[in-house]
C-alpha positions as a Markdown table, in Angstrom:
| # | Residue | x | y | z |
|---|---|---|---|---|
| 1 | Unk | 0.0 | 0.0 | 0.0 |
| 2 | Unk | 1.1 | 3.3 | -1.0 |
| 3 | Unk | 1.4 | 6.7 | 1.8 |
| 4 | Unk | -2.2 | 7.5 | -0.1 |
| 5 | Unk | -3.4 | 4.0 | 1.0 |
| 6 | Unk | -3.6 | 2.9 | -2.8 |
| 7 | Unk | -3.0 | -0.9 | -3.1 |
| 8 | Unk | 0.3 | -1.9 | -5.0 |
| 9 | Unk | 0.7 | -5.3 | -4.8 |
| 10 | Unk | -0.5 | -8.5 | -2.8 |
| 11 | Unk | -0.8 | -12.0 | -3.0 |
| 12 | Unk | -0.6 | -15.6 | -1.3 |
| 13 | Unk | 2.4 | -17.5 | -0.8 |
| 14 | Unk | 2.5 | -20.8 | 1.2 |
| 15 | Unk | 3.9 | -20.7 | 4.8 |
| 16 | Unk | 7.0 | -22.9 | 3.8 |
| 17 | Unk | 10.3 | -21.9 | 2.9 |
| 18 | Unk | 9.7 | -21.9 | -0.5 |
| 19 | Unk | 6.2 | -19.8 | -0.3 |
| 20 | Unk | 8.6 | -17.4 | 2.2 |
| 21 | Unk | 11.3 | -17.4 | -1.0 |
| 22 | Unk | 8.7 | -16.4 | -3.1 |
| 23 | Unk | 7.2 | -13.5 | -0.9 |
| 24 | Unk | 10.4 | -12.5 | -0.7 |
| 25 | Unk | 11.4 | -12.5 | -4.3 |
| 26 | Unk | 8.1 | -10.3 | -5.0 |
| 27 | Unk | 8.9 | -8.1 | -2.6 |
| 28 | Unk | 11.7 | -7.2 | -3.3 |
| 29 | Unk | 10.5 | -4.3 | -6.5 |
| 30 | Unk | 9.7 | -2.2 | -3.8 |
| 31 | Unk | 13.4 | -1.3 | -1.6 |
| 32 | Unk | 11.7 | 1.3 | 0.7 |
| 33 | Unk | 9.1 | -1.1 | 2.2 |
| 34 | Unk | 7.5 | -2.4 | 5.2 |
| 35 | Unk | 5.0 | -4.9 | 6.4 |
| 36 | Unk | 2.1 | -4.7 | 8.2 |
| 37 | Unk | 1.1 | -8.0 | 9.9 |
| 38 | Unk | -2.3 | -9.1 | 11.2 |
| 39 | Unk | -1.7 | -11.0 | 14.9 |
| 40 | Unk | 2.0 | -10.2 | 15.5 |
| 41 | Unk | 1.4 | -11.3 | 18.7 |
| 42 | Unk | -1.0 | -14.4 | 17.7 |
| 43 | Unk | -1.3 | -15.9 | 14.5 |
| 44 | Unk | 0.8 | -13.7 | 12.3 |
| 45 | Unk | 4.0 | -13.9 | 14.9 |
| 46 | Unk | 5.7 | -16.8 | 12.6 |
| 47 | Unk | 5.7 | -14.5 | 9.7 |
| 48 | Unk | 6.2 | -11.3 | 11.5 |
| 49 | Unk | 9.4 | -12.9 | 13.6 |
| 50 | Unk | 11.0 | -14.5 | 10.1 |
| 51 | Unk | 10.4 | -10.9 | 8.5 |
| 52 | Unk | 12.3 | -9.3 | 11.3 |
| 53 | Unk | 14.8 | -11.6 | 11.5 |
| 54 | Unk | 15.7 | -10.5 | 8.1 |
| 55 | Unk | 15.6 | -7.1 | 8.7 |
| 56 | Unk | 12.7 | -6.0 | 7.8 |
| 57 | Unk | 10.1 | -3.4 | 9.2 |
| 58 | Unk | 7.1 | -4.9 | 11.1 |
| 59 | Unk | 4.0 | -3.3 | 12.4 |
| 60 | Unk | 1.3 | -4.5 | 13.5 |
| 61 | Unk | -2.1 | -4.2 | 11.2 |
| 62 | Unk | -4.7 | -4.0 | 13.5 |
| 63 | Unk | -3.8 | -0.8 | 15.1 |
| 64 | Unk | -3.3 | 0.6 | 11.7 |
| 65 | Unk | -6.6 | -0.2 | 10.3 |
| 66 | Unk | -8.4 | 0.8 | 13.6 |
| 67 | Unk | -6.1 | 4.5 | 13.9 |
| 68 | Unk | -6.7 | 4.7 | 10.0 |
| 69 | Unk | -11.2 | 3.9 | 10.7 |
| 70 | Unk | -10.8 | 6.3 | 14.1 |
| 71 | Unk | -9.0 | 9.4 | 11.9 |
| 72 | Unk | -12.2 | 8.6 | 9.2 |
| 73 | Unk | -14.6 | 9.1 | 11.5 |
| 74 | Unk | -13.3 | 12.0 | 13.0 |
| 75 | Unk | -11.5 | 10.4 | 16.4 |
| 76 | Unk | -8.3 | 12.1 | 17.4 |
| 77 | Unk | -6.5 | 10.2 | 20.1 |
């Protein structure tokens, strides 16, 4: 997703290493990126923890999503 929120890419790769290769490989056309993950600290935290052990920037989605809803409708925090 771009700073406008404009979707630039996506897709589904399988949890192995090979599906993680592939994610990566894809990736990889965009050098100034980051990763929001859904359940860093639950489901996503086997994806989140590989990413980050690679260097990568991790956030967590959830709070993103809900700030991004809260600044829609108004909400300051």
């Amino acid at each position: 997703m771009a700073g406008d929120e404009t979707v630039i890419g996506g897709g589904r790769f399988d949890t192995g290493r090979d599906g993680y290769a592939e994610m990566g490989t894809y990736a990889r056309q965009w050098p100034n990126r980051g990763w929001a993950i859904e359940g860093c600290q639950g489901i996503g935290r086997h994806i989140a923890n590989r990413l980050l052990a690679d260097g990568e920037q991790v956030v967590e989605a959830l709070g993103l999503f809900l700030e991004s809803k809260a600044s829609e409708n108004g909400v300051v925090s």
